[in-house]
KEMARRO-626306 format. One record per residue (C-alpha): residue in one letter; x, y, z; chain. Coordinates in steps of 0.05 Angstrom, whole numbers. Last residue first. Layout:
BEGIN
> A;X;Y;Z;A;
...
END
This chain:
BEGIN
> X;-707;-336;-987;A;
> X;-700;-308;-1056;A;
> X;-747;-312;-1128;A;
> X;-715;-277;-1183;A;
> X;-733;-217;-1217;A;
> X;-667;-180;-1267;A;
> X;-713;-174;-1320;A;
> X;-728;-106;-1307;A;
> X;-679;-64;-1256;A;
> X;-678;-6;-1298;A;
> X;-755;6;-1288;A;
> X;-749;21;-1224;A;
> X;-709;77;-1230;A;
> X;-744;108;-1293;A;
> X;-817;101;-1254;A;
> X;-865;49;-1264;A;
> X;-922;44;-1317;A;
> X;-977;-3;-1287;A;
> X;-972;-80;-1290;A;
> X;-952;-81;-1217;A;
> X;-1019;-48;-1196;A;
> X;-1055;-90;-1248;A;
> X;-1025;-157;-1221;A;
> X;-1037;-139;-1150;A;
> X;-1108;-130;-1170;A;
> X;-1122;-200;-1204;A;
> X;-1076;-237;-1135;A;
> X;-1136;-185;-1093;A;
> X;-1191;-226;-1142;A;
> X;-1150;-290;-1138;A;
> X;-1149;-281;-1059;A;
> X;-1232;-279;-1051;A;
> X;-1243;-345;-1050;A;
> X;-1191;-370;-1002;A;
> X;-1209;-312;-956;A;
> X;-1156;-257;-956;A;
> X;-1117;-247;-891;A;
> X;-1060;-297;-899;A;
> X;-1028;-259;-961;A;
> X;-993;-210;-937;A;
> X;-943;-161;-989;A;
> X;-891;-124;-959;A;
> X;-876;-74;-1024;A;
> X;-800;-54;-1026;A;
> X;-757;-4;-1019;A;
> X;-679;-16;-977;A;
> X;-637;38;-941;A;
> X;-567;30;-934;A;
> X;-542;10;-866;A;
> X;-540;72;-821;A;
> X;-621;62;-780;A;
> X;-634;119;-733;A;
> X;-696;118;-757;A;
> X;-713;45;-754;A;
> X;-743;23;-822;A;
> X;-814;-19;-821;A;
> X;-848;35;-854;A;
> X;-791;36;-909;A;
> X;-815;-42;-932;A;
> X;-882;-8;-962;A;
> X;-949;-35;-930;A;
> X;-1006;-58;-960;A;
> X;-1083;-56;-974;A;
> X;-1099;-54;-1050;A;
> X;-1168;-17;-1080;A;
> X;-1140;-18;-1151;A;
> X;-1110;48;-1138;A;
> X;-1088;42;-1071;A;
> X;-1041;-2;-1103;A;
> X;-1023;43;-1157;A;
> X;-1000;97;-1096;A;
> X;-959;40;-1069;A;
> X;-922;33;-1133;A;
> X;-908;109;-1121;A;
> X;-904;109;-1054;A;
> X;-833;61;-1073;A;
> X;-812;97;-1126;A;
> X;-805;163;-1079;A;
> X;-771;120;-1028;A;
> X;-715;110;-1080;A;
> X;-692;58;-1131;A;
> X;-633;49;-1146;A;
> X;-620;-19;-1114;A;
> X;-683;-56;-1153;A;
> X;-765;-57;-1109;A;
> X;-765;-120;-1066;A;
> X;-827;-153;-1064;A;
> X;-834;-173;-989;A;
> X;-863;-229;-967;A;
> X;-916;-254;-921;A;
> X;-943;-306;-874;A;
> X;-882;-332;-851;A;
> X;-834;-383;-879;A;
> X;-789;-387;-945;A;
> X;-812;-334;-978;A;
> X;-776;-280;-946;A;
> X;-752;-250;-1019;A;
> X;-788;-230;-1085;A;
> X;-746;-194;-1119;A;
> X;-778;-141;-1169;A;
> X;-766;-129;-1251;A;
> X;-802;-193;-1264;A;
> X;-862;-157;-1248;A;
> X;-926;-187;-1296;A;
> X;-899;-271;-1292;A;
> X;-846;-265;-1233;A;
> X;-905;-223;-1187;A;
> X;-964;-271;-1199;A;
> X;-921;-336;-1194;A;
> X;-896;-317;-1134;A;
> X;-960;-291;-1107;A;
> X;-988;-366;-1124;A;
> X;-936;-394;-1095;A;
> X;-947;-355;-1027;A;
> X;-1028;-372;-1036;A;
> X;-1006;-455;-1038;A;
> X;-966;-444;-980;A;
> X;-1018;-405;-934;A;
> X;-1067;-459;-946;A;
> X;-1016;-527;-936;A;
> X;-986;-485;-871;A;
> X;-1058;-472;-855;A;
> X;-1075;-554;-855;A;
> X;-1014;-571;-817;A;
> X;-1021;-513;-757;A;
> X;-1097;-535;-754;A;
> X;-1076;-607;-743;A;
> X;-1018;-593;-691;A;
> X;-1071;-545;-665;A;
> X;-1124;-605;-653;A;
> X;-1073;-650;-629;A;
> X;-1110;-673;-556;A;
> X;-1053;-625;-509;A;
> X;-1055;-564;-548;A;
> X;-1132;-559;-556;A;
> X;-1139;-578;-485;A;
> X;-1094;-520;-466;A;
> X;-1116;-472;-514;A;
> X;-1189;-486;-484;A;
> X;-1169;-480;-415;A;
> X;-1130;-417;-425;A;
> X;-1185;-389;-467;A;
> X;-1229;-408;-408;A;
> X;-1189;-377;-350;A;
> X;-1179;-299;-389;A;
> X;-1117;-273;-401;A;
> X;-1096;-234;-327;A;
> X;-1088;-159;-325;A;
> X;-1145;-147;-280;A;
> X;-1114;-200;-230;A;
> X;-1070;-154;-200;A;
> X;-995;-143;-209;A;
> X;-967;-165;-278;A;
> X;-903;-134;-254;A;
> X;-894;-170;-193;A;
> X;-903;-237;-236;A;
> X;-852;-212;-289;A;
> X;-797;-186;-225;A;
> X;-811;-258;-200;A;
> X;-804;-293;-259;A;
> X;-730;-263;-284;A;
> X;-684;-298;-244;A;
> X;-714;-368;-272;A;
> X;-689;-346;-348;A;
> X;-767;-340;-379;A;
> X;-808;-375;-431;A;
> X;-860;-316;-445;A;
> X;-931;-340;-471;A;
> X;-990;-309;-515;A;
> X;-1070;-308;-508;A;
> X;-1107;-254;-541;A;
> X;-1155;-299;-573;A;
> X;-1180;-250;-625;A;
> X;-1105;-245;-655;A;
> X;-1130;-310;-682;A;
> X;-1099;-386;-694;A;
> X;-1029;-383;-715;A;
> X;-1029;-309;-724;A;
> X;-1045;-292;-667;A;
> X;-1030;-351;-621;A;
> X;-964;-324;-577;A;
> X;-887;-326;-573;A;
> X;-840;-299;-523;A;
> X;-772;-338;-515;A;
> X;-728;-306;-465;A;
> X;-656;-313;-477;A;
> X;-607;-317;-426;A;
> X;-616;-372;-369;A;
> X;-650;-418;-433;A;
> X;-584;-420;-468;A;
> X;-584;-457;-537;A;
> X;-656;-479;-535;A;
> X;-671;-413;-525;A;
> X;-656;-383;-602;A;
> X;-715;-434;-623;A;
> X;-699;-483;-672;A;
> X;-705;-466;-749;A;
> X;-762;-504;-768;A;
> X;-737;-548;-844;A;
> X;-737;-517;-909;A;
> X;-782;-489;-965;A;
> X;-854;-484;-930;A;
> X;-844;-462;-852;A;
> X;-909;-430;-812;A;
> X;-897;-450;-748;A;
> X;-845;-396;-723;A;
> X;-888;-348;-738;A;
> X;-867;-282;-689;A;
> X;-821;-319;-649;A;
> X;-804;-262;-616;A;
> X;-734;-284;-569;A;
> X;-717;-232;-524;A;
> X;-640;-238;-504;A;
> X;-621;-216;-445;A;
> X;-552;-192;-424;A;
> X;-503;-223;-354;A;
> X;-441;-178;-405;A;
> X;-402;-247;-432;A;
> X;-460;-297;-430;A;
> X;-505;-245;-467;A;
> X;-450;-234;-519;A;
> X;-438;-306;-530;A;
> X;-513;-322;-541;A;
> X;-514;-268;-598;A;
> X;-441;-288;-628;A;
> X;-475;-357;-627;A;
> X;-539;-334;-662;A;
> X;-491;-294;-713;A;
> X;-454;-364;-736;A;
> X;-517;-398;-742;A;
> X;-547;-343;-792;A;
> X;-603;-309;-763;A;
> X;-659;-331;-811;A;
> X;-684;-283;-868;A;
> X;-756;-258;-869;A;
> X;-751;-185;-886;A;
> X;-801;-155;-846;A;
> X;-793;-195;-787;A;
> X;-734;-229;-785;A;
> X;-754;-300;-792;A;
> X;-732;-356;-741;A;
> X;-683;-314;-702;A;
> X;-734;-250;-685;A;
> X;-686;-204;-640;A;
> X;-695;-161;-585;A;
> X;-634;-152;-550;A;
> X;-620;-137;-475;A;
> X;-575;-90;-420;A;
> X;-531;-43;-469;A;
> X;-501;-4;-447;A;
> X;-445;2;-487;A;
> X;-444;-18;-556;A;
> X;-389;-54;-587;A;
> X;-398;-118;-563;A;
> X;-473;-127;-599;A;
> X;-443;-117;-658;A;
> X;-425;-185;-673;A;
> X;-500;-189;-681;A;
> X;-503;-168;-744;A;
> X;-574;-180;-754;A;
> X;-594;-228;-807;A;
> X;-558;-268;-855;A;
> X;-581;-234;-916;A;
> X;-571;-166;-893;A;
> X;-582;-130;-822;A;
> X;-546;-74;-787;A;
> X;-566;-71;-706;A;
> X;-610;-7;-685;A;
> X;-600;24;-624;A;
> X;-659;18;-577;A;
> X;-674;79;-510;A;
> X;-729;49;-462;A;
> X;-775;105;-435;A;
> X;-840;63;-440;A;
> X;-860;112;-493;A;
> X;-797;90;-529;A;
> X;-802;14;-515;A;
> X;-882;19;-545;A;
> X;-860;61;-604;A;
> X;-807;13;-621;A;
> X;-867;-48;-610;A;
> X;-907;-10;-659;A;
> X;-859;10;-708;A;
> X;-846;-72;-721;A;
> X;-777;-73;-744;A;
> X;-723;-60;-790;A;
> X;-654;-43;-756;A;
> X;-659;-97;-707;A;
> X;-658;-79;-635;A;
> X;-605;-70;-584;A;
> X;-642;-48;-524;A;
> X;-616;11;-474;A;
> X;-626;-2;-396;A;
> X;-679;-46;-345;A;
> X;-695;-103;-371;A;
> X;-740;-129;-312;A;
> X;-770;-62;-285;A;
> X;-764;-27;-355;A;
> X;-802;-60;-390;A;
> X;-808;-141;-382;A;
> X;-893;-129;-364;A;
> X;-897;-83;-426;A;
> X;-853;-122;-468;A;
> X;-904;-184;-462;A;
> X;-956;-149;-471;A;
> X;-936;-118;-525;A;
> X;-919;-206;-552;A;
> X;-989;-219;-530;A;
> X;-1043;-228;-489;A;
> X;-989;-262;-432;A;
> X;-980;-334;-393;A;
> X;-919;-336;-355;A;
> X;-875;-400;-369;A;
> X;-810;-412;-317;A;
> X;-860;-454;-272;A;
> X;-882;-498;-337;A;
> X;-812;-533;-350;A;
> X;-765;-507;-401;A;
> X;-720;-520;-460;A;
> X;-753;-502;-531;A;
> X;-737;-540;-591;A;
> X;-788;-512;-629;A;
> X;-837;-566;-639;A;
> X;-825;-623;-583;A;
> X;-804;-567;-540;A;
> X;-851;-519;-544;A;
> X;-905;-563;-545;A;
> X;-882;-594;-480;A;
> X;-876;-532;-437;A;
> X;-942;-506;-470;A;
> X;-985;-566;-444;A;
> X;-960;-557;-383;A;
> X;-962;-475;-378;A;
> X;-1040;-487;-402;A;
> X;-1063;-543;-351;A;
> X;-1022;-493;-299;A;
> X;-1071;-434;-317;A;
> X;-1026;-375;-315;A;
> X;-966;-345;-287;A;
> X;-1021;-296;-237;A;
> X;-1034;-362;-204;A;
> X;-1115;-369;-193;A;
> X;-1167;-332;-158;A;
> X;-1219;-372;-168;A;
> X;-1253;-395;-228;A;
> X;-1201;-459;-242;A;
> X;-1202;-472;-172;A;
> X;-1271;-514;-183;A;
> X;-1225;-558;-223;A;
> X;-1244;-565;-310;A;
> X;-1258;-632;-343;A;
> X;-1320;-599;-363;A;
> X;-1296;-535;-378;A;
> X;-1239;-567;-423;A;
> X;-1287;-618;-458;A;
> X;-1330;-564;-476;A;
> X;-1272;-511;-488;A;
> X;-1237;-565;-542;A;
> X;-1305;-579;-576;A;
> X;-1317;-511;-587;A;
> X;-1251;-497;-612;A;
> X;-1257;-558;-663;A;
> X;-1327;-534;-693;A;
> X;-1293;-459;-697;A;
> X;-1222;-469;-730;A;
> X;-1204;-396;-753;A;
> X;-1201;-402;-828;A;
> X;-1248;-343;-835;A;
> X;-1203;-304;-796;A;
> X;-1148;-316;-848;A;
> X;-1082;-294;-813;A;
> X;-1059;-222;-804;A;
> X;-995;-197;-799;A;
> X;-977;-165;-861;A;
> X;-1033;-127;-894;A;
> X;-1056;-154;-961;A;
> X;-1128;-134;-949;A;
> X;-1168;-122;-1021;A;
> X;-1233;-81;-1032;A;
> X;-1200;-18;-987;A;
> X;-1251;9;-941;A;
> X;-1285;75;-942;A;
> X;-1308;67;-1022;A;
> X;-1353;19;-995;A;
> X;-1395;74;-969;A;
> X;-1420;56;-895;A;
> X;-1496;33;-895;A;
> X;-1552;83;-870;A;
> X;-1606;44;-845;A;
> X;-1673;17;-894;A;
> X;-1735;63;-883;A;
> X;-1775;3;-878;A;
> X;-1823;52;-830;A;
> X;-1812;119;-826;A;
> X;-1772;132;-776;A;
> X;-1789;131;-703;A;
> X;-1780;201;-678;A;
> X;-1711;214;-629;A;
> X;-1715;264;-572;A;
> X;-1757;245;-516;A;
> X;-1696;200;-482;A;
> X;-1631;224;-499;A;
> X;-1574;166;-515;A;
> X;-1596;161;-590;A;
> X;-1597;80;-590;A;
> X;-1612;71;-662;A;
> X;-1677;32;-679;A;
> X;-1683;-4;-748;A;
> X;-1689;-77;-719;A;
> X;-1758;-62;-685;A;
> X;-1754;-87;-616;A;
> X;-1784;-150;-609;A;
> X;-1854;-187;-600;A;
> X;-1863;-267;-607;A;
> X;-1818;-308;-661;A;
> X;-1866;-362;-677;A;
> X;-1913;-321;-720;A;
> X;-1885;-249;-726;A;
> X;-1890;-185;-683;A;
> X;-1851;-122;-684;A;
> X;-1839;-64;-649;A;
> X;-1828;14;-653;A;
> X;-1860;8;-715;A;
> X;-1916;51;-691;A;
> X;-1961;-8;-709;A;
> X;-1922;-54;-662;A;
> X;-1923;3;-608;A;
> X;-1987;-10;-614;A;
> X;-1997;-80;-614;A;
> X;-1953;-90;-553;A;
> X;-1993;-36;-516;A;
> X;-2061;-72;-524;A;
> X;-2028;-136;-507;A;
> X;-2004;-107;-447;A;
> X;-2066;-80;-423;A;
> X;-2103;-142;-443;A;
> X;-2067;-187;-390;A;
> X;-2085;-139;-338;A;
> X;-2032;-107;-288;A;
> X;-1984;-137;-238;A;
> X;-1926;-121;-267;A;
> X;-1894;-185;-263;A;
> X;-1962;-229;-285;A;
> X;-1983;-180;-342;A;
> X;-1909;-191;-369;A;
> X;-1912;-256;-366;A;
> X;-1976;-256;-392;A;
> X;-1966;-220;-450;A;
> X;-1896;-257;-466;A;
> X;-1833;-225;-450;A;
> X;-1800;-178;-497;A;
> X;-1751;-205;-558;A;
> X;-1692;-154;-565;A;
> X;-1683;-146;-637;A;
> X;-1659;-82;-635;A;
> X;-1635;-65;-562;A;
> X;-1681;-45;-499;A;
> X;-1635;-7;-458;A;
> X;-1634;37;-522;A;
> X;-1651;106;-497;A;
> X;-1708;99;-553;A;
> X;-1718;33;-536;A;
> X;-1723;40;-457;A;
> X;-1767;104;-477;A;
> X;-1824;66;-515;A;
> X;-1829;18;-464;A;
> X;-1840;63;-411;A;
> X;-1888;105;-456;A;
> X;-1929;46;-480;A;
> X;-1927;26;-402;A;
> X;-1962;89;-382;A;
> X;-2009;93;-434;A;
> X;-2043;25;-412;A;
> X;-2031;30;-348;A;
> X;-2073;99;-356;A;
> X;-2058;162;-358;A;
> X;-2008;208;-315;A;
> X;-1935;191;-299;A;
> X;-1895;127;-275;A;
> X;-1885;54;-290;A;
> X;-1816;48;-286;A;
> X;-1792;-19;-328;A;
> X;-1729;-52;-311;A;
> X;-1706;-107;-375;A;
> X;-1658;-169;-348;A;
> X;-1646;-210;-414;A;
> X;-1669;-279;-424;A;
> X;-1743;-262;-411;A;
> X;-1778;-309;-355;A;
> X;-1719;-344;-333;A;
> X;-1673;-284;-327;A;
> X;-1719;-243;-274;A;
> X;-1761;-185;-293;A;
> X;-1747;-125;-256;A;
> X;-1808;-86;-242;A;
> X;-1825;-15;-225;A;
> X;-1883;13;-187;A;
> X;-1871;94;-176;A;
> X;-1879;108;-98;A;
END
């Protein structure tokens, strides 16, 4: 029988099985044993390894065999011992996946790197807040208190709508901030607004979906792979023309995002929200609610939440990526009450659930002001970078329109009528240039789209870190100060700034 040992938790930190097998000595025998859980990479770089005797004690051999083998491994560079830190694996190992077949390297060979020129030097992609922003200290604090306040039941099985410390805290957030009416049992806690569509699709909406002509592609692609059919509603500065809604048949829902139409950043106009409510009175419709970044308003005050003005129609879905992080993976639906059921029997088993101790945390961190706070101090961040973009694009590109700035976490520089879709790659091609991540507004277009199409740049600039968004503001400037096409440049000195 082949002696093996499986150190406990207590002595090591990490659970490490050793199989002490083949000819030669101990002492040869556990250099190869130790040498192959590193090269297979069960042993990780930087893994510390137990102490001599420890290890002497657990494997029942002599405290000087061990040592012996630590210190040559260590001199094969397979290891590596300092003062105070004990023996670990070598941090230049690369788990190969075939034991016998990798060679230490040489040693301080340093590790391939990836070539910078891989990665753009400058992210200004829509949608993503400032990770380095993301509050940490205050987090922490919120999940200590939360896990210690926490119910044994809260690590059970649990209520497939969600932690009810979380749909509480939610219910009255919602409504002291967006005007939301609900109470916790109509709240199901989600990952995420795809989530969220995946769980209402098709089994709760079932049918054809009105959608807004410009759009995420992402959540189109997830309604068409899901098998749901979306006509595209006309949009200009008011919105989507909802008063369209009556004229299509079919129809069983709408997805609409009433705060700020994502890409373009326009509110529904009041008069279009009620001919949206109207329609979904008149035909028993849904209305899906994204309230994409409903927190982040700079020139004028929240619009209210769509639900407010009929909570038995419109569903109001919302979530904490780009509030707090897309990391956190926690998101909400405010449901009509005939619609939990079929949502709960969708979510089905527990494999789908968001995780107990985000929900905790969020809750406590809801409930005790810290994301009030955090939602204040970003909208201050994110507000003085949107002026600054303003100022960048009037001063070098007065020839563009710089609209959706009123909320949000981006806007789009809107390229003049004539120009084309060629124009637009072309300014995005300068971009690239000077190492720019963005998007161009046609990306966003639904294909089956009739209104007129419009160019643009959608520019975001939440994801930069405060100290390095002059030096992507610096590159903006020399992508729009390049040579632009005929079309585009017709439309110079006509730049303005728009809502």
């Amino acid at each position: 029988m082949p002696e093996s040992w499986v150190n406990p938790a207590e002595s090591l930190g990490v659970d490490l099985h050793l199989e002490l097998t083949g000819p030669g000595s101990r002492r040869a025998v556990l250099i190869r044993a130790l040498r192959d859980a590193v090269r297979s990479g069960r042993l990780a770089p930087g893994t510390r390894l137990p102490p001599y005797r420890s290890l002497a004690a657990d494997l029942r051999i002599a405290r000087n065999t061990v040592a012996d083998a630590y210190a040559e491994l260590v001199a094969e560079g397979w290891l590596s011992a300092r003062q105070g830190s004990g023996t670990r694996v070598a941090r230049w190992h690369h788990q190969d996946g075939v034991a016998g077949s990798a060679q230490p390297p040489t040693p301080h060979r340093a590790p391939a790197r990836p070539s910078p020129a891989s990665r753009p030097a400058h992210n200004l992609l829509q949608g993503q807040p400032d990770a380095a922003s993301f509050p940490r200290t205050a987090w922490l604090a919120a999940a200590r208190r939360a896990l210690t306040a926490a119910p044994h039941d809260a690590f059970g099985p649990g209520d497939p709508r969600g932690r009810p410390e979380l749909r509480r805290a939610l219910a009255g957030y919602l409504a002291r901030t967006r005007g939301v009416r609900t109470d916790p049992e109509r709240i199901v806690i989600c990952s995420g607004f795809a989530h969220a569509l995946r769980l209402l699709l098709p089994a709760a909406l079932p049918g054809p979906l009105a959608v807004e002509s410009y759009g995420l592609p992402f959540h189109r692609h997830l309604l068409t792979t899901a098998g749901v059919r979306t006509h595209p509603l006309g949009l200009d500065e008011h919105g989507a023309d909802t008063a369209q809604l009556p004229r299509l048949d079919g129809m069983g829902a709408a997805l609409l995002t009433p705060a700020h139409q994502f890409p373009t950043g326009v509110p529904l106009h009041p008069d279009r929200r009620a001919a949206a409510i109207n329609w979904a009175r008149t035909t028993g419709g849904f209305i899906l609610e994204d309230d994409y970044d409903g927190e982040f308003r700079y020139d004028r005050k929240p619009v209210g939440a769509l639900q407010g003005l009929d909570p038995e129609h419109v569903l109001h879905i919302g979530s904490v990526s780009k509030s707090l992080s897309p990391a956190v993976r926690l998101g909400w639906m405010v449901l009509p009450d005939r619609l939990v059921d079929a949502v709960l029997e969708a979510k089905g088993e527990r494999e789908a659930w968001a995780g107990v101790t985000d929900q905790l945390t969020l809750a406590e961190f809801l409930t005790h002001g810290a994301y009030d706070r955090h939602i204040r101090r970003m909208r201050q961040r994110y507000r003085r970078r949107r002026d600054q973009l303003i100022d960048t694009v009037t001063t070098h590109a007065p020839h563009l329109t710089v609209t959706g700035i009123a909320a949000g976490l981006h806007a789009v520089l809107q390229l003049p009528d004539d120009a084309t879709e060629s124009d637009e790659h072309t300014a995005l091609r300068a971009a690239h240039r000077q190492g720019l991540a963005l998007d161009v507004l046609s990306d966003y277009r639904h294909p089956a789209a009739a209104m007129p199409p419009r160019h643009g740049l959608v520019i975001g600039y939440a994801t930069p870190t405060d100290s390095a968004f002059p030096g992507a503001l610096e590159a903006l400037r020399r992508a729009l100060s390049q040579r632009v096409p005929e079309a585009v440049s017709a439309g110079a000195g006509k730049g303005r700034r728009d809502a």
